[in-house]
Every structure is written in C-alpha cells, then in structure tokens.
Backbone as numpy.savetxt, mean C-alpha at the origin, in Angstrom:
# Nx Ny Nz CAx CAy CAz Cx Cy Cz
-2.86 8.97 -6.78 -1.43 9.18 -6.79 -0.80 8.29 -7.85
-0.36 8.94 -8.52 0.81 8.63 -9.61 2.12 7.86 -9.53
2.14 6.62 -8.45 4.00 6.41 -8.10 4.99 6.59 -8.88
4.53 6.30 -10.31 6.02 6.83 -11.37 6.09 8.42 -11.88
5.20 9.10 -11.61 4.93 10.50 -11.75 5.85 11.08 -10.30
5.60 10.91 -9.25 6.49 10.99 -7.63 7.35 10.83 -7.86
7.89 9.20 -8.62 9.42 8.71 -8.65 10.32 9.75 -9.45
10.05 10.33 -10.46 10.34 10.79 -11.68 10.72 12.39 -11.08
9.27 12.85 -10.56 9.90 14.29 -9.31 10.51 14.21 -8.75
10.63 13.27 -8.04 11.90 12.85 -6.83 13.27 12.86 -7.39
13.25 12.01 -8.43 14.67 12.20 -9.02 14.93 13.28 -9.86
14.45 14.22 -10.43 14.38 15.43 -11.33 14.74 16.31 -10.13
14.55 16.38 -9.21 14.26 17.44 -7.90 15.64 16.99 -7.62
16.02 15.84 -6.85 17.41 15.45 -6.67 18.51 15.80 -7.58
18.51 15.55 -9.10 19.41 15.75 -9.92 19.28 17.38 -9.82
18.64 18.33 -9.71 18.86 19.72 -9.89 19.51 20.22 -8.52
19.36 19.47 -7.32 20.45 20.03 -6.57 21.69 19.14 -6.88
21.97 18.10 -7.60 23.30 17.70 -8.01 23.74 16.71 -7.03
22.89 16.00 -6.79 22.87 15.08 -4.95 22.53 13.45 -5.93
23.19 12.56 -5.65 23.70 11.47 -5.87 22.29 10.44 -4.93
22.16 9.10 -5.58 20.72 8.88 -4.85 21.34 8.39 -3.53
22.56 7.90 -3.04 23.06 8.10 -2.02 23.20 8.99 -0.93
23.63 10.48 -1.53 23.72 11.31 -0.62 22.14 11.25 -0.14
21.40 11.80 -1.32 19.90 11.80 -0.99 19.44 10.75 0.54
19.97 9.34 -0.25 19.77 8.70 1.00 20.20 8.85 2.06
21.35 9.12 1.98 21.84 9.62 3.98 21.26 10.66 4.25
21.11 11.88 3.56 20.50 12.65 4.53 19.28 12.66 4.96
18.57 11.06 5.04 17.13 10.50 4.99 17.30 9.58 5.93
18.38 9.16 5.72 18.80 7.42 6.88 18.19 6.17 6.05
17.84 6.39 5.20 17.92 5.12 3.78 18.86 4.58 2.83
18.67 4.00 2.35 20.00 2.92 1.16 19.74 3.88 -0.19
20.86 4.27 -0.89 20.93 4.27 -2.00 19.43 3.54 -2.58
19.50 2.54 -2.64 18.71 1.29 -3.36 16.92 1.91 -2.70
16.54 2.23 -1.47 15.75 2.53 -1.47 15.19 3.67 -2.16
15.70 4.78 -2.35 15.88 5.97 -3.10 15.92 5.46 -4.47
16.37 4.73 -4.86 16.28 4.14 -6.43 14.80 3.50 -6.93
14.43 2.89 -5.94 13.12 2.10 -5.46 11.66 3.37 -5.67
12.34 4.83 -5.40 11.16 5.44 -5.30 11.04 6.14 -6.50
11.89 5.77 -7.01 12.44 6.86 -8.44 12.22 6.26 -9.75
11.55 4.85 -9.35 11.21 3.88 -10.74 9.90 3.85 -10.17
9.49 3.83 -8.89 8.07 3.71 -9.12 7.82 2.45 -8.40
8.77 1.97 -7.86 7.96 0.68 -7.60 7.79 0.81 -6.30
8.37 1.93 -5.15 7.53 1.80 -3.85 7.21 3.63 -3.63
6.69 3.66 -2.47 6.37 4.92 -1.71 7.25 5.15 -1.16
7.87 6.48 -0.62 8.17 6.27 0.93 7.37 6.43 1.38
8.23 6.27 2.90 7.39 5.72 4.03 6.65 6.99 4.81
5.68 6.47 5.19 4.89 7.85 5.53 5.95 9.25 6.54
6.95 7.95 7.26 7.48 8.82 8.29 8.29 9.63 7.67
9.04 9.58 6.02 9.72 9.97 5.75 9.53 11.12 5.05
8.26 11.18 4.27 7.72 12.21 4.14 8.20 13.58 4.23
7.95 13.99 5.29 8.54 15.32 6.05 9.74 15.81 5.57
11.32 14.65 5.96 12.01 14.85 5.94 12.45 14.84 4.33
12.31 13.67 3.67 12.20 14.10 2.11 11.73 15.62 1.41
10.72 16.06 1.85 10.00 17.11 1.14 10.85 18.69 1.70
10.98 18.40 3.36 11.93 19.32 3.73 13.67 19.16 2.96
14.13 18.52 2.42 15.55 18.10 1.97 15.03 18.45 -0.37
14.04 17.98 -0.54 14.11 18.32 -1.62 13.36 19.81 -1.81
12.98 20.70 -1.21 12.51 22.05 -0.57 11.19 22.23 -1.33
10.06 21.38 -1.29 8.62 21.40 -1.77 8.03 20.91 -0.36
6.39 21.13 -0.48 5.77 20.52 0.03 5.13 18.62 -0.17
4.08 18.34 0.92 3.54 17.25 0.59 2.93 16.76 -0.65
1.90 18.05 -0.18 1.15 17.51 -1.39 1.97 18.11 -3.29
2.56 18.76 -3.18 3.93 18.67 -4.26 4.00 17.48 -4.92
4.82 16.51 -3.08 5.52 15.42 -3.76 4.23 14.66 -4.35
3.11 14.39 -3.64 1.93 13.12 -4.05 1.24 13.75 -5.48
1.61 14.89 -5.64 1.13 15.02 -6.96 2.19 15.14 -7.79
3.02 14.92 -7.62 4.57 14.84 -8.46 4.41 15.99 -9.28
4.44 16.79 -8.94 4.51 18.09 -9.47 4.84 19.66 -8.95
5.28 20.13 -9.12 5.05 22.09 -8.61 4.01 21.97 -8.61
3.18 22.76 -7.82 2.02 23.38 -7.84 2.10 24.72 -7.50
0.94 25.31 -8.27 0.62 27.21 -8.24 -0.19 26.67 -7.37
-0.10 28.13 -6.62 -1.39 28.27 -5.85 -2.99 28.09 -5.86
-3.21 28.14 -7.31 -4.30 27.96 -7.62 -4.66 26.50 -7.32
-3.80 25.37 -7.79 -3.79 24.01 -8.05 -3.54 23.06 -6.70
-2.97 24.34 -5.67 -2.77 23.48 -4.29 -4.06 22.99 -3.78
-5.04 23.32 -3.36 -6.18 23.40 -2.45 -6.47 22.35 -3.36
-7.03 22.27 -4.67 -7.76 20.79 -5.50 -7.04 19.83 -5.27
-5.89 19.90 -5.45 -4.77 18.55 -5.05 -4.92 17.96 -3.53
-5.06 19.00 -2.97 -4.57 18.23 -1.20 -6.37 18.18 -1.42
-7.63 17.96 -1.78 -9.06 17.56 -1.50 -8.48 16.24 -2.07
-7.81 16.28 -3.94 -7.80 14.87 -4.07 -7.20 13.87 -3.14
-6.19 14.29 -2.65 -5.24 13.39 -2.13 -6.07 13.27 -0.80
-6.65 13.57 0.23 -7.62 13.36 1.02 -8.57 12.59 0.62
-9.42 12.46 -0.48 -10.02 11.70 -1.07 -9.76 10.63 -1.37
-8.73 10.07 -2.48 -8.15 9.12 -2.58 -7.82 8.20 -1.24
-7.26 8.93 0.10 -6.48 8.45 1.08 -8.04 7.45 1.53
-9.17 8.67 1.64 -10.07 8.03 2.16 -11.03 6.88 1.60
-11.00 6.64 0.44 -11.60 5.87 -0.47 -10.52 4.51 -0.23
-9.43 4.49 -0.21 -8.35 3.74 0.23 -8.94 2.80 1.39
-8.61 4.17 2.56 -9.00 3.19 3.99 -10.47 2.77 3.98
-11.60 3.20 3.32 -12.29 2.87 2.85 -12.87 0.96 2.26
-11.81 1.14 1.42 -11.79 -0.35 0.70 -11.43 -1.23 1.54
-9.96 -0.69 2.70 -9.34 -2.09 2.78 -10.04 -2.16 4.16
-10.98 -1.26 5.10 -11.49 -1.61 5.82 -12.61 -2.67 5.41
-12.75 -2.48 4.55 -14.49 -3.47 3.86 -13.65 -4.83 3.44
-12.32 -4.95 2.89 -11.82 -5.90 2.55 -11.19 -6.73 3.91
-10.73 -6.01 4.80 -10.59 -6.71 6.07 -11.61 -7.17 7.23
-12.87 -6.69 6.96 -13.68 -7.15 6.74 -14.48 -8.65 6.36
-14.25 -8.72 4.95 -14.26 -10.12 4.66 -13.10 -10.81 5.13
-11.74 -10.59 4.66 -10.75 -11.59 5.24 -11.25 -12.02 6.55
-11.59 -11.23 7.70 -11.56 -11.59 9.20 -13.10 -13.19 8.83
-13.66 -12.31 8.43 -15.61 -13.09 8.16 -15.02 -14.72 7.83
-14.19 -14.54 6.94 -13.66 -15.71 5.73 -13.08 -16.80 6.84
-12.06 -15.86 7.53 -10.94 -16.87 7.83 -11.74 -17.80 9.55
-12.48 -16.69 10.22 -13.26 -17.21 11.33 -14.33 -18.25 11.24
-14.82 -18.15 9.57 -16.08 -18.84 9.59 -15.59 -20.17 9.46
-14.09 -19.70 8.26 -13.48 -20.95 8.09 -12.47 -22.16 9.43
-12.45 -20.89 10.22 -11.32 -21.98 11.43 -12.94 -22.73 12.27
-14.69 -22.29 12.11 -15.48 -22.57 12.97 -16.13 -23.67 11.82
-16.14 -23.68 10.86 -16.09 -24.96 10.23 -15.13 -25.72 10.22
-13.88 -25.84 10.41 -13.07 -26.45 10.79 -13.13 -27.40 12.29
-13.20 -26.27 13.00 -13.87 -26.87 14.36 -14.89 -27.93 14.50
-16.11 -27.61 13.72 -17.34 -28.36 13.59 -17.07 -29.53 13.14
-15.56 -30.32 12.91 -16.11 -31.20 12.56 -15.43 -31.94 13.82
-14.82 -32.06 14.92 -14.54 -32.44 15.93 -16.40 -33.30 16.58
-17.37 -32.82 15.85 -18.75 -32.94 16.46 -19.41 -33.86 15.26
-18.67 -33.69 14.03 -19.53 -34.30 12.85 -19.15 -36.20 13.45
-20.08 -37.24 12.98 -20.34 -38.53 13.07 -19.97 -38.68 11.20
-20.72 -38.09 10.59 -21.05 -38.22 9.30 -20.00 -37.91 8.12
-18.89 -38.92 7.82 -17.67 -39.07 6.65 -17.72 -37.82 5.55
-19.09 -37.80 5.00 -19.01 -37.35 3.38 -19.24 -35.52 4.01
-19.89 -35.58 5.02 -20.32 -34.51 5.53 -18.82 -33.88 6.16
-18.17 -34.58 6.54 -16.73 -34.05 6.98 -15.94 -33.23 6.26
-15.93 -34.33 4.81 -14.88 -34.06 4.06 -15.41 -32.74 3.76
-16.89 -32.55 3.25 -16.93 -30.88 2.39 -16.78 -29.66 3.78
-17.83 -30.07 4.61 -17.50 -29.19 5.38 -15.48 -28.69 5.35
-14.53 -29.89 5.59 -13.35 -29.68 5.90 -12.77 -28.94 4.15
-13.41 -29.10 3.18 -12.96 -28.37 2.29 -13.49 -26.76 2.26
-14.47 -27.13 2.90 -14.98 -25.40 2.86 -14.70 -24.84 3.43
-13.99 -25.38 4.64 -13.76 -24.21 5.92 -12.08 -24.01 5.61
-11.39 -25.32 4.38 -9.97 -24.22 4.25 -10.23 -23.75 2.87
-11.20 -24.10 1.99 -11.23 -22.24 1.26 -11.47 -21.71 1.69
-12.64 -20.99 3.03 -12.50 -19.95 3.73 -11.09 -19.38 3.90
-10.23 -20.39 4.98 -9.35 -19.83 5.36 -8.25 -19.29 4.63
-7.94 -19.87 2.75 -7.39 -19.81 1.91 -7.32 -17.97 1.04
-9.15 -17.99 0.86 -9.69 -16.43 0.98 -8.99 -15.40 1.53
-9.51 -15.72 2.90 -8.77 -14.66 4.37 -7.24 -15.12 3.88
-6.67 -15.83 3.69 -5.32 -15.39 3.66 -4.92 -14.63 2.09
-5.40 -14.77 1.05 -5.25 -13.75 -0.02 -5.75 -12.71 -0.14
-6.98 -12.47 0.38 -7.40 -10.98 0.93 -6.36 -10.00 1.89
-6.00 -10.75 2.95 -4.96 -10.16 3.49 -3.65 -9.64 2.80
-2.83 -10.94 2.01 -2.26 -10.28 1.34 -1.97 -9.39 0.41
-3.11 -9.67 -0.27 -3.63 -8.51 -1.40 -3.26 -6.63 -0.52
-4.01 -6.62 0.56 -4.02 -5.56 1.87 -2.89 -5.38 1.52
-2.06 -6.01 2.18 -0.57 -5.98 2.77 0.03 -5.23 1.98
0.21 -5.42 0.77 0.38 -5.05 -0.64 0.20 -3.86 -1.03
-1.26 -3.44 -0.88 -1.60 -2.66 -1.10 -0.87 -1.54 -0.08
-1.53 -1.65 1.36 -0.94 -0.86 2.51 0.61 -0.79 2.31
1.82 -2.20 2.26 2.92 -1.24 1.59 3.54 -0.69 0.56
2.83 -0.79 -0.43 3.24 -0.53 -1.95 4.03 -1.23 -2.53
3.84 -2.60 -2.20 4.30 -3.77 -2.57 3.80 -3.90 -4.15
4.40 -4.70 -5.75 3.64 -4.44 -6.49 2.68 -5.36 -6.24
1.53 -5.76 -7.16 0.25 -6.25 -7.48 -0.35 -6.55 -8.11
0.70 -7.19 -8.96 0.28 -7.05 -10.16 -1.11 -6.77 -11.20
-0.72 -5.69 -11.15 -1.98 -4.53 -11.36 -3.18 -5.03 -10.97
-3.62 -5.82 -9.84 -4.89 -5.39 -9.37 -4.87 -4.51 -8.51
-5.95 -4.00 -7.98 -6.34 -3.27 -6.96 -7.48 -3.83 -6.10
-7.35 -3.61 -4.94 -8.40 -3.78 -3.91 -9.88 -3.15 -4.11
C-alpha cells in the first residue's frame, strides 16, 4: 500500500464531489485536520473508518488501498495483494513481538538475578545487560506501535 497514492485518491475523489476536507470530515465524525492527515500521506484511516469513507466517497476497499479505480480485470490481483501484504505484515510484527517480549523478560530475569549475585564486577555487567535487554524490548515495541498505527518511521520498516 501506497499511503501518498490513497492520500492523493482521497482528496481527488473528495474535490470531484466539491466537499471541503471538513465536510468530508463530519460526515465521518473526524477533524478537518485528520482528513488532511490522510491526504498528505502521513496516516491511514482507521480501520473502522474504512467502510464509512469508501461508502461516502462511492468506491470500494480495495479501490481505496490501491488508490486507484479499478476495472474488473485488476480487482481480484489487488485484493490477493492487499491480503498478502496484510499478511506478511502480521507476519513480521508477530516475529518482532516476539523478540521484544524474549528481550524485555530475559532482561527484567537478569535484573532479578542479581538480588542472588555476592560478586561486584559480576553485578555490574549482568545489571548492564539485563537493561539493554530491556532497552531492545522497549524499541522493538515502539518501532510496532508505529508501524501498527501509521505513525511515521522514519523510513524504516519492521
């Protein structure tokens, strides 16, 4: 999926019924500003909104995620990609949440361990290793977060 390719339909689709990114937005229950937000590209909407967007700008889903009209011919390949993509997605960030959880547990159980350590020098690394663990798990997560709300990212990807 294309977000500035979407944004760009969204507002091309809006300007041809002559609808203001306001109106657009009320008849959605969003801000102006969010509607502006989807039209540069820098977020999604929200899954719930979906529906009601696509029903109000008079296309389908997979339309909007391919920011485009589609012929008939071109529907069926689009909605496999966009299934694909979705799943390669939950895909990643399950494997990436994954490590975060591995990271941040191993790191709070080295942390723990040293309540038992006698041994100074042995403290200190252990106590450095178990908060880069936990340091990990918390940028992995956010990275997620990011990702899951279309927060930017600066262009990495998961």
């Amino acid at each position: 999926m294309d977000q500035k390719a979407i944004g760009a339909f969204i507002a091309a689709l809006r300007r041809e019924k002559k609808w203001t990114q306001a109106e657009l937005g009320e008849k959605l229950g969003v801000t102006n500003k969010t509607v502006s937000r989807w039209e540069t590209g820098t977020y999604m909407p929200d899954l719930a909104v979906l529906p009601p967007l696509c029903d109000a700008l008079e296309i389908d889903i997979n339309e909007l995620l391919s920011g485009r009209q589609l012929e008939d011919t071109d529907f069926r390949q689009e909605a496999n990609a966009h299934v694909l993509d979705g799943l390669r997605k939950q895909r990643s960030l399950r494997i990436h949440k994954q490590i975060s959880d591995a990271c941040g547990g191993g790191g709070v159980g080295l942390l723990s361990s040293l309540l038992f350590s006698q041994d100074p020098p042995r403290k200190l690394a252990v106590a450095v290793v178990g908060l880069v663990a936990i340091c990990v798990s918390w940028i992995l997560r956010g990275r997620m977060d990011r990702q899951i709300f279309g927060e930017k990212n600066d262009g990495n990807t998961i």
